[in-house]
C-alpha positions as YAML, in Angstrom:
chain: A
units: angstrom
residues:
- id: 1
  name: UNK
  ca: [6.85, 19.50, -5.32]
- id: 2
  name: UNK
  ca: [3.85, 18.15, -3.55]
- id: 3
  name: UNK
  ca: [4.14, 14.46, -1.66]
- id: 4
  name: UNK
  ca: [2.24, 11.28, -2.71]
- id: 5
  name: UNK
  ca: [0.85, 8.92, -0.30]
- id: 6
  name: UNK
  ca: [-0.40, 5.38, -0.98]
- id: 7
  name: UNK
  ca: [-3.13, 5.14, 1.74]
- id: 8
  name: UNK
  ca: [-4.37, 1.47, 2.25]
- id: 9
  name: UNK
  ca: [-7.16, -0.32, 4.20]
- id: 10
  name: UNK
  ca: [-7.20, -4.34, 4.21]
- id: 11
  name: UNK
  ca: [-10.89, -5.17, 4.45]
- id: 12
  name: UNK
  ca: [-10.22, -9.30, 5.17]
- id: 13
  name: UNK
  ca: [-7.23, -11.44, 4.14]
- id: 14
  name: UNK
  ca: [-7.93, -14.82, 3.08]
- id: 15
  name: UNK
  ca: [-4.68, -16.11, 2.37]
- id: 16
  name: UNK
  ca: [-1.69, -14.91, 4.35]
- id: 17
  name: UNK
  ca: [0.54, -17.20, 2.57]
- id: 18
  name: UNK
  ca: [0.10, -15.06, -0.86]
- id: 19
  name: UNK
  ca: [0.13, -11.81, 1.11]
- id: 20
  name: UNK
  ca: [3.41, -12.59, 2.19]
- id: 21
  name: UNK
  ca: [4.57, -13.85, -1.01]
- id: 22
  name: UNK
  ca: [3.00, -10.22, -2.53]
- id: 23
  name: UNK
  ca: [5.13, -8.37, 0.55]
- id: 24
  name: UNK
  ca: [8.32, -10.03, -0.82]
- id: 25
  name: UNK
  ca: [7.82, -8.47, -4.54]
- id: 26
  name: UNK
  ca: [6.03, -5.14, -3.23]
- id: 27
  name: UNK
  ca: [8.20, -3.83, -0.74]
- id: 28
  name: UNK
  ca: [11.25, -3.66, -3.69]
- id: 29
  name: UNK
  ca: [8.41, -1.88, -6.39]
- id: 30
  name: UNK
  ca: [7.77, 0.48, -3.34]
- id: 31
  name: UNK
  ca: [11.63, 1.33, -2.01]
- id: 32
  name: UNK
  ca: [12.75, 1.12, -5.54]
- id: 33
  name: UNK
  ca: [10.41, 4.03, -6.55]
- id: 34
  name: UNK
  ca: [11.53, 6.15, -2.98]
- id: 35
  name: UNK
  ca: [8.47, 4.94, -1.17]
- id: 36
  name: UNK
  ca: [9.20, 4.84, 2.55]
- id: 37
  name: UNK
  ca: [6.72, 3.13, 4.52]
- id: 38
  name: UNK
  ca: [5.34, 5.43, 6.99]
- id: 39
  name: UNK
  ca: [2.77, 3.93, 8.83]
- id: 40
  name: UNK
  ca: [2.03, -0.37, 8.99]
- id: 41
  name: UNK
  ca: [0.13, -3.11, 11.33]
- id: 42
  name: UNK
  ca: [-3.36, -3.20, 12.68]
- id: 43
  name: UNK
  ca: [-5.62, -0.26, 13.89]
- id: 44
  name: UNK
  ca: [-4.04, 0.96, 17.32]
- id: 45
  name: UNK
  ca: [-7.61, 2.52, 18.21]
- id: 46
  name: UNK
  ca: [-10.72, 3.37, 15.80]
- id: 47
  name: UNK
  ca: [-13.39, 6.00, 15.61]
- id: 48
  name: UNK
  ca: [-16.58, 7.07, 14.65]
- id: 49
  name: UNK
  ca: [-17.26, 4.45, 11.28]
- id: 50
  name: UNK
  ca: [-14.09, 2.96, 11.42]
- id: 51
  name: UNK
  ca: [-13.14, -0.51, 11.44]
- id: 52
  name: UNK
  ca: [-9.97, -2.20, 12.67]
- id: 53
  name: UNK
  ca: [-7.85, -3.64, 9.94]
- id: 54
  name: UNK
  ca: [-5.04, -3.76, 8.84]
- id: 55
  name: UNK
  ca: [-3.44, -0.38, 7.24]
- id: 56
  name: UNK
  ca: [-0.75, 1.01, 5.16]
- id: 57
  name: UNK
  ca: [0.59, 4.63, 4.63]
- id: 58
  name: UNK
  ca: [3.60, 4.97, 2.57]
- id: 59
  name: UNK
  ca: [5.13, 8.27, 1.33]
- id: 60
  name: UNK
  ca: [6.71, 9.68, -1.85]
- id: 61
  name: UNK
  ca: [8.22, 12.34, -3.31]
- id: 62
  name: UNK
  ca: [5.65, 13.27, -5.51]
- id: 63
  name: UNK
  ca: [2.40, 12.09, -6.98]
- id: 64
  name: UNK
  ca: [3.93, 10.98, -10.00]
- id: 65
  name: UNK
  ca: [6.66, 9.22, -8.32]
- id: 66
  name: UNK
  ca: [3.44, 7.51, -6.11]
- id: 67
  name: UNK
  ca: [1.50, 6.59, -9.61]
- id: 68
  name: UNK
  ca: [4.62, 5.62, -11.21]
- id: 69
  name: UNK
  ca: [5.33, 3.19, -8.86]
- id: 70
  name: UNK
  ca: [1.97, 1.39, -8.47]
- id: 71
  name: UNK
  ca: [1.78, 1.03, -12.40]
- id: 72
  name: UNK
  ca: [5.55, -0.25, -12.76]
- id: 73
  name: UNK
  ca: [5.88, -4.17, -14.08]
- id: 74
  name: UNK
  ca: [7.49, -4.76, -10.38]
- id: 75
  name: UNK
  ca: [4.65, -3.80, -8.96]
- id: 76
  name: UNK
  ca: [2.27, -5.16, -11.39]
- id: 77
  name: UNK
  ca: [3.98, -8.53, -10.88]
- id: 78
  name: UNK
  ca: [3.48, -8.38, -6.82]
- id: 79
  name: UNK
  ca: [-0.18, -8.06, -7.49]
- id: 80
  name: UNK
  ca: [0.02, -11.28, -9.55]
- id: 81
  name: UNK
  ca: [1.21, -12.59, -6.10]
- id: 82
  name: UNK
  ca: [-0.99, -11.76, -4.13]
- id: 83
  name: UNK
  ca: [-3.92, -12.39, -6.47]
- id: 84
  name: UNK
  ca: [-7.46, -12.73, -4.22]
- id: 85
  name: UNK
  ca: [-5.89, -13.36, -1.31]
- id: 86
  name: UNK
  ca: [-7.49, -10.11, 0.34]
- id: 87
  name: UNK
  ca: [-9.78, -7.20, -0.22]
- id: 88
  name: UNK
  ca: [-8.41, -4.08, 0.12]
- id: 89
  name: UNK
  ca: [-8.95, -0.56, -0.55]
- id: 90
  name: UNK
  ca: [-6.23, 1.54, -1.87]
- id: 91
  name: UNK
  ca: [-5.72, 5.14, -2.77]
- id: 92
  name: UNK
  ca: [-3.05, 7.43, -3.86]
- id: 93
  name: UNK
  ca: [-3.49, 10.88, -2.71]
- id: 94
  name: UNK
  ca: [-1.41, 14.15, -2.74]
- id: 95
  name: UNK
  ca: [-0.24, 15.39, 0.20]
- id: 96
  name: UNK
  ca: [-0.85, 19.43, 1.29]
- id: 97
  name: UNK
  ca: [2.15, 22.37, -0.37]
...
């Protein structure tokens, strides 16, 4: 079974307070769905277009298990949290066989 990775860039955060608060209720979704955060903080070094930000990379067992767990009502409910308090890009991809 192929891995899933949520891979996520924080373009600006706006309120830190609510990204906290969205931490609190996210981190459960994540670990509750066998996410294991690989990878968390700000840029070490950039290249070529990049831009330092802030940056997630969290692994799971499988795509589905990756989907599943960004669509669950625990999840849902974090992103009630943390509302517009940043802009961020996030992607699920499928790791290599």
């Amino acid at each position: 079974m192929t891995k899933g990775y949520w891979i996520t860039f924080y373009r600006s955060i706006s309120d830190p307070e609510a990204l906290a608060a969205y931490a609190k209720l996210a981190g459960p979704a994540i670990t509750g769905h066998g996410g294991r955060f690989l990878a968390r903080g700000n840029a070490a070094k950039v290249y070529e277009q990049g831009i330092a930000q802030r940056a997630t990379v969290t692994e799971f067992d499988s795509l589905e298990l990756a989907v599943a767990a960004h669509d669950s009502p625990a999840y849902q409910e974090a992103l009630k949290a943390l509302g517009n308090a940043c802009e961020r890009d996030v992607r699920i991809v499928e790791g290599l066989g």
